[in-house]
SEGURO-104324 format. One record per residue: residue in three letters; x, y, z of N, C-alpha, C, CB in turn. Coordinates in steps of 0.05 Angstrom, whole numbers. Glycine has a CB too. Layout:
{baza->ala | n_u->X | n_v->Y | n_w->Z | ca_u->X | ca_v->Y | ca_w->Z | c_u->X | c_v->Y | c_w->Z | cb_u->X | cb_v->Y | cb_w->Z}
...
END
This chain:
{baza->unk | n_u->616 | n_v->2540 | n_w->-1882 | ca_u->595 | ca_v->2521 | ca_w->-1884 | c_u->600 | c_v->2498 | c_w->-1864 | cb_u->593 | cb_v->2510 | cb_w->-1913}
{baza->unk | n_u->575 | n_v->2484 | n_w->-1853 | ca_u->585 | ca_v->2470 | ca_w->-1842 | c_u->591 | c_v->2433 | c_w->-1846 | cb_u->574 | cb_v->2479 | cb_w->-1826}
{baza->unk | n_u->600 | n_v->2427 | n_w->-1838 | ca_u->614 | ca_v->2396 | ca_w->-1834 | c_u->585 | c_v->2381 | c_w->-1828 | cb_u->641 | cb_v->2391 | cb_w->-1803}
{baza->unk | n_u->572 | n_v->2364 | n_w->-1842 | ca_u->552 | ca_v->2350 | ca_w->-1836 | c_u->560 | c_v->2313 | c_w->-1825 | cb_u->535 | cb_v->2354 | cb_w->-1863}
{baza->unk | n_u->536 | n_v->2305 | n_w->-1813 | ca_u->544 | ca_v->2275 | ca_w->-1803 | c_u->537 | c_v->2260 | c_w->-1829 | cb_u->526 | cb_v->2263 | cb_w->-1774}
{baza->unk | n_u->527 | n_v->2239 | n_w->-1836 | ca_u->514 | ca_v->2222 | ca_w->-1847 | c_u->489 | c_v->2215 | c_w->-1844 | cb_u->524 | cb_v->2207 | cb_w->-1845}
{baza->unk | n_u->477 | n_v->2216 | n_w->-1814 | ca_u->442 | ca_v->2217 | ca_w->-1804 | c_u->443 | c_v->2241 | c_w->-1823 | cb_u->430 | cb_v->2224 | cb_w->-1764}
{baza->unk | n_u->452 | n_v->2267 | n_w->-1817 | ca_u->438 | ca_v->2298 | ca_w->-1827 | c_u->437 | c_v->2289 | c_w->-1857 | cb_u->460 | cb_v->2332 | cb_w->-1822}
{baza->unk | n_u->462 | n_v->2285 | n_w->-1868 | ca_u->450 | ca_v->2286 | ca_w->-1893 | c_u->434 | c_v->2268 | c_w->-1911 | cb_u->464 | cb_v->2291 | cb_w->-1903}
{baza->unk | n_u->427 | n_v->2238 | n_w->-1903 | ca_u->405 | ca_v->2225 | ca_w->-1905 | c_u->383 | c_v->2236 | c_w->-1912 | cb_u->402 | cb_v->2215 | cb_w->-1887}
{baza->unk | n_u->375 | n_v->2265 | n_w->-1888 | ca_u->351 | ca_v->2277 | ca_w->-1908 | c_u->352 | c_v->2297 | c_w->-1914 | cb_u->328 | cb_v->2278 | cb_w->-1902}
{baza->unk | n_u->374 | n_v->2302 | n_w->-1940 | ca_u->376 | ca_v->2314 | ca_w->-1958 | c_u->356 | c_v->2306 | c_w->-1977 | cb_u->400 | cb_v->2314 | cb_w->-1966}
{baza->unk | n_u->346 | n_v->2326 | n_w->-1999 | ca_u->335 | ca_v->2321 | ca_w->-2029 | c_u->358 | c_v->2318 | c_w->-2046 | cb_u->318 | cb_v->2345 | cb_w->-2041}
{baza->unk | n_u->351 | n_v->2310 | n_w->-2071 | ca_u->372 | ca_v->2302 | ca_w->-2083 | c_u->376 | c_v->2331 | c_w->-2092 | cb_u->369 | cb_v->2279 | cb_w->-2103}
{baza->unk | n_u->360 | n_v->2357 | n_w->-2094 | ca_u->368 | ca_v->2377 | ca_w->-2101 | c_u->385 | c_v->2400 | c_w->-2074 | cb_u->344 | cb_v->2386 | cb_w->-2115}
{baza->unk | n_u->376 | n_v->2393 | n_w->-2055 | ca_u->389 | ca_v->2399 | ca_w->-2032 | c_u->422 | c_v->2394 | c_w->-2034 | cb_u->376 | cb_v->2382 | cb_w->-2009}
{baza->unk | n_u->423 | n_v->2366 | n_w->-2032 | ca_u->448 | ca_v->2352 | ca_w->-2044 | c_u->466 | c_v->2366 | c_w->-2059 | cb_u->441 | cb_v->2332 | cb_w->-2061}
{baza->unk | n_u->460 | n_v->2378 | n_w->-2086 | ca_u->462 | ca_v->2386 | ca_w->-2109 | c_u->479 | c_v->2415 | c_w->-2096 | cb_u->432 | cb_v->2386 | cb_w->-2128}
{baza->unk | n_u->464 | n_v->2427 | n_w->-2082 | ca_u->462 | ca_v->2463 | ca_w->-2073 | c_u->493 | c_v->2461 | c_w->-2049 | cb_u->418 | cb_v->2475 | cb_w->-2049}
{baza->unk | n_u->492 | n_v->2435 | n_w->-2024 | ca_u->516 | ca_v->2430 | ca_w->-2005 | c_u->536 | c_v->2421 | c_w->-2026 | cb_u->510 | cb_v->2406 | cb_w->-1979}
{baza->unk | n_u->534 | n_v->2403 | n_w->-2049 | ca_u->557 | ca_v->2398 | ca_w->-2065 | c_u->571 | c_v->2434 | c_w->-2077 | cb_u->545 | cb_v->2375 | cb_w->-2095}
{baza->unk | n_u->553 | n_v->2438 | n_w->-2093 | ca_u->575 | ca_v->2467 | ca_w->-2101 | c_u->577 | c_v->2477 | c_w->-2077 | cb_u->564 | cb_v->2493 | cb_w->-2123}
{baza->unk | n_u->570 | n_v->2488 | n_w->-2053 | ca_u->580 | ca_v->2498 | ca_w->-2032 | c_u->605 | c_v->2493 | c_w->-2027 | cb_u->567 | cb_v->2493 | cb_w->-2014}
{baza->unk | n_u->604 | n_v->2464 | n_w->-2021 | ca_u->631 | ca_v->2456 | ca_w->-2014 | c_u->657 | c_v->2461 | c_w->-2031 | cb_u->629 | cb_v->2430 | cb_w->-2010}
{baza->unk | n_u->646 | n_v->2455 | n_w->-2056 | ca_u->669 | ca_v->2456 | ca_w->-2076 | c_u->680 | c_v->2480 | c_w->-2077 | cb_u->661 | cb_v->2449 | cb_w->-2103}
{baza->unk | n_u->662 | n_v->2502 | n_w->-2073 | ca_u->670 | ca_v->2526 | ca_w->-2069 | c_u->695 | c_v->2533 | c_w->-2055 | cb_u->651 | cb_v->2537 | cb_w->-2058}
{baza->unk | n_u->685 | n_v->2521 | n_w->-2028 | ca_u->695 | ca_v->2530 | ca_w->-2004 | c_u->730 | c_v->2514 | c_w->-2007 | cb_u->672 | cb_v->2520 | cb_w->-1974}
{baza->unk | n_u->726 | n_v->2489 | n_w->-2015 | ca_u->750 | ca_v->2467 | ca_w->-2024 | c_u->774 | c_v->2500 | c_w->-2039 | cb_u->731 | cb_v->2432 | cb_w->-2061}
{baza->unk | n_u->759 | n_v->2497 | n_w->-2058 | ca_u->778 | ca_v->2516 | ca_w->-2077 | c_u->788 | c_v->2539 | c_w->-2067 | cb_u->765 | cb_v->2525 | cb_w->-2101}
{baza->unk | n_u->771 | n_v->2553 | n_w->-2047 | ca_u->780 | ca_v->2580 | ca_w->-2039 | c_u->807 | c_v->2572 | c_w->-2023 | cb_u->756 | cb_v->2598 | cb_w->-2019}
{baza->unk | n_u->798 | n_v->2548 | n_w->-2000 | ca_u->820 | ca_v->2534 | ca_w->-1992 | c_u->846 | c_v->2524 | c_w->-1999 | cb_u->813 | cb_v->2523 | cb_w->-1988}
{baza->unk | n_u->841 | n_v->2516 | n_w->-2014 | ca_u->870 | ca_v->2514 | ca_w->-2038 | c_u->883 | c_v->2528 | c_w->-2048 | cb_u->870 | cb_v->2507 | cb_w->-2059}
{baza->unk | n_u->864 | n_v->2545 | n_w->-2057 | ca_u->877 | ca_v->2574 | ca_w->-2063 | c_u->894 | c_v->2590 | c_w->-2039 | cb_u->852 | cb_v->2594 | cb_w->-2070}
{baza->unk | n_u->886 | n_v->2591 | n_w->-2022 | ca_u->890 | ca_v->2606 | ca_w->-1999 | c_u->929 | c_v->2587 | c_w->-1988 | cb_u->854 | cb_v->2599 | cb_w->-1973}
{baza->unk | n_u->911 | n_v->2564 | n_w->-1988 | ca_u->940 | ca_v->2543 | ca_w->-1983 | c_u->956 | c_v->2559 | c_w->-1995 | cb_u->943 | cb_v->2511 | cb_w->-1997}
{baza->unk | n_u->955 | n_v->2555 | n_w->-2025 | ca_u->974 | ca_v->2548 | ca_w->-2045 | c_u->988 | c_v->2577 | c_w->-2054 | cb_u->958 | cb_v->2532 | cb_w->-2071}
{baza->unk | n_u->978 | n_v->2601 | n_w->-2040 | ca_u->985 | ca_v->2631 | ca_w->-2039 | c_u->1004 | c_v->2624 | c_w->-2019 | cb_u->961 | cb_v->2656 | cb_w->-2032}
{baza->unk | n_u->1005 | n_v->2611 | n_w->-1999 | ca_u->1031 | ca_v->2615 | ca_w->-1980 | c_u->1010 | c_v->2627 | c_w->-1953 | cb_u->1061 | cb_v->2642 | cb_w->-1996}
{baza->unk | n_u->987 | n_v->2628 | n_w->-1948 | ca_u->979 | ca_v->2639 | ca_w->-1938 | c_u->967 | c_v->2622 | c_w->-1903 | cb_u->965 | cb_v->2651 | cb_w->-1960}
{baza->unk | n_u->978 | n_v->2632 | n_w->-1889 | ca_u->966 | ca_v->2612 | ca_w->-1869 | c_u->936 | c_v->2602 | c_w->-1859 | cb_u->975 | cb_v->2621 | cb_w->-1850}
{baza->unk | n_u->935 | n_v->2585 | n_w->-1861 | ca_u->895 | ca_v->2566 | ca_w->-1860 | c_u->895 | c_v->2576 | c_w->-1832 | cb_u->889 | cb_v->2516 | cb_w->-1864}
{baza->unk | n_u->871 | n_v->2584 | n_w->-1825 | ca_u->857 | ca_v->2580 | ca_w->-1796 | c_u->857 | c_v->2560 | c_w->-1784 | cb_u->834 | cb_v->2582 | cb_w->-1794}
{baza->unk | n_u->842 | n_v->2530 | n_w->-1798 | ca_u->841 | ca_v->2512 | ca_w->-1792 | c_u->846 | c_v->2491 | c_w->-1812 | cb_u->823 | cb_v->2512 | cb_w->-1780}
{baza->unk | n_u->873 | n_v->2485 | n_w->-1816 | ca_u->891 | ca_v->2463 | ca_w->-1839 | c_u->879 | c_v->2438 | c_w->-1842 | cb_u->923 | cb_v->2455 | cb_w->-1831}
{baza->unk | n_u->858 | n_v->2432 | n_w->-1814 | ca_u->850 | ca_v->2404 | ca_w->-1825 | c_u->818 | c_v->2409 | c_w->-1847 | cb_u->843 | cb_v->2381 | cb_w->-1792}
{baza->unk | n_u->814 | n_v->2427 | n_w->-1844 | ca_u->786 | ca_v->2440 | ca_w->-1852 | c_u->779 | c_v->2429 | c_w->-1883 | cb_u->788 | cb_v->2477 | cb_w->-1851}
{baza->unk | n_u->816 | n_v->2423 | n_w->-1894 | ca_u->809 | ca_v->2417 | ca_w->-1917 | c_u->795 | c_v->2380 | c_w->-1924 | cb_u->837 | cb_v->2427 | cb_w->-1933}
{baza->unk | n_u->805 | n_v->2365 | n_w->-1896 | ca_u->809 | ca_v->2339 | ca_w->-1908 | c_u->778 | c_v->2341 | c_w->-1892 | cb_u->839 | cb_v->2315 | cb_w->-1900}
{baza->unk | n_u->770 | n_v->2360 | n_w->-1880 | ca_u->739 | ca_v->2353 | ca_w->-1872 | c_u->721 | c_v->2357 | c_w->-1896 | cb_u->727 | cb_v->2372 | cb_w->-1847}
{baza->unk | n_u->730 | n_v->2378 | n_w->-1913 | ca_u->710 | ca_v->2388 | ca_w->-1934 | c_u->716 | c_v->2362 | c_w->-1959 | cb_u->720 | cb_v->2426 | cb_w->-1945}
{baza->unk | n_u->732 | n_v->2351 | n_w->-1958 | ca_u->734 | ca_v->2333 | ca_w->-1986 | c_u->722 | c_v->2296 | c_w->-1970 | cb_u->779 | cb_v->2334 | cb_w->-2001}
{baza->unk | n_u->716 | n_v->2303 | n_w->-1947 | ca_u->702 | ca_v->2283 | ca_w->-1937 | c_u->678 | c_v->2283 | c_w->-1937 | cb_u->707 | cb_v->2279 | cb_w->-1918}
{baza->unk | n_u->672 | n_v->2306 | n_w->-1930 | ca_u->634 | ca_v->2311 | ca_w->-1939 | c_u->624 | c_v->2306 | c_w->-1967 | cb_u->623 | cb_v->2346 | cb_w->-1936}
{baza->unk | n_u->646 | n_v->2318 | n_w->-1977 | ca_u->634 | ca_v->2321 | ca_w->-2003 | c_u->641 | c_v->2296 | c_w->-2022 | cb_u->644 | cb_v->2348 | cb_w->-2017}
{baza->unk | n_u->655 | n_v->2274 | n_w->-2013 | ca_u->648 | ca_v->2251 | ca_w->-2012 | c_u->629 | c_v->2233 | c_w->-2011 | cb_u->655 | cb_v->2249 | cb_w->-2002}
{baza->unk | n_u->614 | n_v->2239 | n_w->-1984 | ca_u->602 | ca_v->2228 | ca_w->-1967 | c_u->564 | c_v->2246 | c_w->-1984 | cb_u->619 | cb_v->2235 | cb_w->-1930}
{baza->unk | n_u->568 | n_v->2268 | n_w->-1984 | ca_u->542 | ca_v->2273 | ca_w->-2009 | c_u->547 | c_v->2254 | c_w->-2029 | cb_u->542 | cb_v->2304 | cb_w->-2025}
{baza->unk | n_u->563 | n_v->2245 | n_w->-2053 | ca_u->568 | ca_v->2245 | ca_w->-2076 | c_u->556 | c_v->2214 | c_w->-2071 | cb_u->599 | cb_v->2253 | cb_w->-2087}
{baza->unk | n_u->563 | n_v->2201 | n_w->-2058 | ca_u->557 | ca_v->2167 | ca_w->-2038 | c_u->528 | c_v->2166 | c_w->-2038 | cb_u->568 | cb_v->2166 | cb_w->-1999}
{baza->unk | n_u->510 | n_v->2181 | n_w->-2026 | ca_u->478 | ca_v->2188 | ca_w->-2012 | c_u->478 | c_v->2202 | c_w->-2041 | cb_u->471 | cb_v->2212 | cb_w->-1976}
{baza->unk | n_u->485 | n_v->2206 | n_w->-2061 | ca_u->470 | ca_v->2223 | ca_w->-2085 | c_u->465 | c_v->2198 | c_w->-2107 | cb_u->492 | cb_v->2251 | cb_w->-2100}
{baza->unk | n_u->486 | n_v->2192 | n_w->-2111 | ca_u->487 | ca_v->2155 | ca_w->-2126 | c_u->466 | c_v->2143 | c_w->-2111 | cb_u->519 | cb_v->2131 | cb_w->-2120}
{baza->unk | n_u->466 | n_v->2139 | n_w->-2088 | ca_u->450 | ca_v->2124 | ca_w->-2079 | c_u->409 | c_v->2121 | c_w->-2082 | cb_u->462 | cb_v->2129 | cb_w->-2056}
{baza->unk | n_u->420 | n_v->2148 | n_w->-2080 | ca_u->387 | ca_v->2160 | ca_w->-2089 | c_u->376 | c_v->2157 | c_w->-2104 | cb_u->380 | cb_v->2181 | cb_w->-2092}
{baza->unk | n_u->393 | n_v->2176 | n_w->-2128 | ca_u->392 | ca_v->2167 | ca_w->-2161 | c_u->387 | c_v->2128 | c_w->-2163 | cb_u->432 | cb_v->2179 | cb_w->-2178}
{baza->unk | n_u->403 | n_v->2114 | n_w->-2146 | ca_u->395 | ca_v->2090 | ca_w->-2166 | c_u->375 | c_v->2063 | c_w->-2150 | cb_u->429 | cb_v->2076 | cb_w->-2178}
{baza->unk | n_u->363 | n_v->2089 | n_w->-2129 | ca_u->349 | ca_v->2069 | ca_w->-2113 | c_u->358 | c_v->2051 | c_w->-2093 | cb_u->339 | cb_v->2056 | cb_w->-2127}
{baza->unk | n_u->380 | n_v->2058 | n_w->-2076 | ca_u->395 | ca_v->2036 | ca_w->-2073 | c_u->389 | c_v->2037 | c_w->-2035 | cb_u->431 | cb_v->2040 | cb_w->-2088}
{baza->unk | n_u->387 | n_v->2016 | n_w->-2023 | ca_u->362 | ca_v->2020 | ca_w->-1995 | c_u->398 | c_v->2010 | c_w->-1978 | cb_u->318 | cb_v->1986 | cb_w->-1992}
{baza->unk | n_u->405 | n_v->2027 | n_w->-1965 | ca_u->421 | ca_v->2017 | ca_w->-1943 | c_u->419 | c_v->2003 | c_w->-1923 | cb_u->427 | cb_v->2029 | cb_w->-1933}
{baza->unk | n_u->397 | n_v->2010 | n_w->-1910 | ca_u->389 | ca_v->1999 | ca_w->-1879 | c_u->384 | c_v->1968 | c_w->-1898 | cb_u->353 | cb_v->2018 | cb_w->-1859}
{baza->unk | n_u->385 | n_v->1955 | n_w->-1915 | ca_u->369 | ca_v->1933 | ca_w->-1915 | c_u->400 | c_v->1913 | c_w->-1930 | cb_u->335 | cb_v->1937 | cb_w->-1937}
{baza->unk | n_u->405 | n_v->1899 | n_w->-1911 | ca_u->427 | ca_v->1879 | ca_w->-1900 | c_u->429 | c_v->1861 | c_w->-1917 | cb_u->424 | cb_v->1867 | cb_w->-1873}
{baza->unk | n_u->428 | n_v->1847 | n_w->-1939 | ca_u->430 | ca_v->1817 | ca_w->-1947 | c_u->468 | c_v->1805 | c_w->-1952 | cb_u->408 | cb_v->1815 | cb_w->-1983}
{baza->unk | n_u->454 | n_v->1782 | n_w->-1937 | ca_u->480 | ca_v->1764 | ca_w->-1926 | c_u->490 | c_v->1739 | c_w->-1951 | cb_u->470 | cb_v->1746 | cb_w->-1892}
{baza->unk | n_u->518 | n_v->1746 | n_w->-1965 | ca_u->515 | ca_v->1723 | ca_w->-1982 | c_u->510 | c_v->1696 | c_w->-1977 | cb_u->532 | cb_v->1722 | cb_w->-1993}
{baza->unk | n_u->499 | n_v->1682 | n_w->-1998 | ca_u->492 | ca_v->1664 | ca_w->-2003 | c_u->513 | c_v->1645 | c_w->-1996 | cb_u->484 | cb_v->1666 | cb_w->-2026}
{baza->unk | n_u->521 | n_v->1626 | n_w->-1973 | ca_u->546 | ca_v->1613 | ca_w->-1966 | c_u->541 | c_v->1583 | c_w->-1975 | cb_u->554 | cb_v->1617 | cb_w->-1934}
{baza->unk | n_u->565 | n_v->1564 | n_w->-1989 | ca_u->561 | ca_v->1540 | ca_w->-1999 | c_u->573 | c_v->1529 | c_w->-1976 | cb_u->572 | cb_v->1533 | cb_w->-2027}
{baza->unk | n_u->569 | n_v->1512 | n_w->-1976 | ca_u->581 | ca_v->1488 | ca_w->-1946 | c_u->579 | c_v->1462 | c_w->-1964 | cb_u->554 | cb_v->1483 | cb_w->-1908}
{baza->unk | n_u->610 | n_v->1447 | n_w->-1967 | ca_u->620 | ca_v->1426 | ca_w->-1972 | c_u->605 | c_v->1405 | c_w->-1947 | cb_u->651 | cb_v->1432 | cb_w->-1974}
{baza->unk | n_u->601 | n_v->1380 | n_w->-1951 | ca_u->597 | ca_v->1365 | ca_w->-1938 | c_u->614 | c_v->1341 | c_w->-1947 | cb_u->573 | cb_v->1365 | cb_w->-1937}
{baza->unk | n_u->638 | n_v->1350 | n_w->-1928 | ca_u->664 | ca_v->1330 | ca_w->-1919 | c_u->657 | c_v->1315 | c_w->-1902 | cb_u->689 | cb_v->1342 | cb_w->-1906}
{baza->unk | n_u->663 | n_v->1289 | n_w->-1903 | ca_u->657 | ca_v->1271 | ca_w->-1891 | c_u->628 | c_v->1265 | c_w->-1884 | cb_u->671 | cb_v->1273 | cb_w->-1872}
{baza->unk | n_u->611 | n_v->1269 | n_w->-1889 | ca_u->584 | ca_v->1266 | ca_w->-1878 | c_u->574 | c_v->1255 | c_w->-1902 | cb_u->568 | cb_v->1294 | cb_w->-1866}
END
């Protein structure tokens, strides 16, 4: 499966989402498995890519679910003492 950016998966559905999460998890486990047999990985980093995606869904899935708008910036509220003045 493949390794997605953060633009790509932006437009995911939340059921899309849903379908790349078990994918991955899949693929996580076969991986582990495979590790953990003694068995040599193709590509050993493959695993810290797959538990990063599937991160990085779980992030954009909350987000969805609770409405939550990224692109939109608000800067706290800063108090300023007025020393001497």
């Amino acid at each position: 499966m493949a390794i997605f950016k953060k633009n790509e998966i932006r437009q995911f559905g939340i059921d899309e989402i849903g379908r790349r999460l078990e994918d991955l998890n899949k693929e996580l486990i076969i991986l582990h498995a495979k590790k953990s047999t003694g068995g040599a990985l193709e590509n050993p980093g493959r695993i810290k890519l797959v538990k990063k995606t599937i991160a990085k869904l779980l992030t954009l899935k909350t987000e969805k679910t609770n409405n939550i708008d990224v692109n939109k910036k608000e800067k706290p509220e800063v108090r300023r003492s007025s020393k001497g003045s």
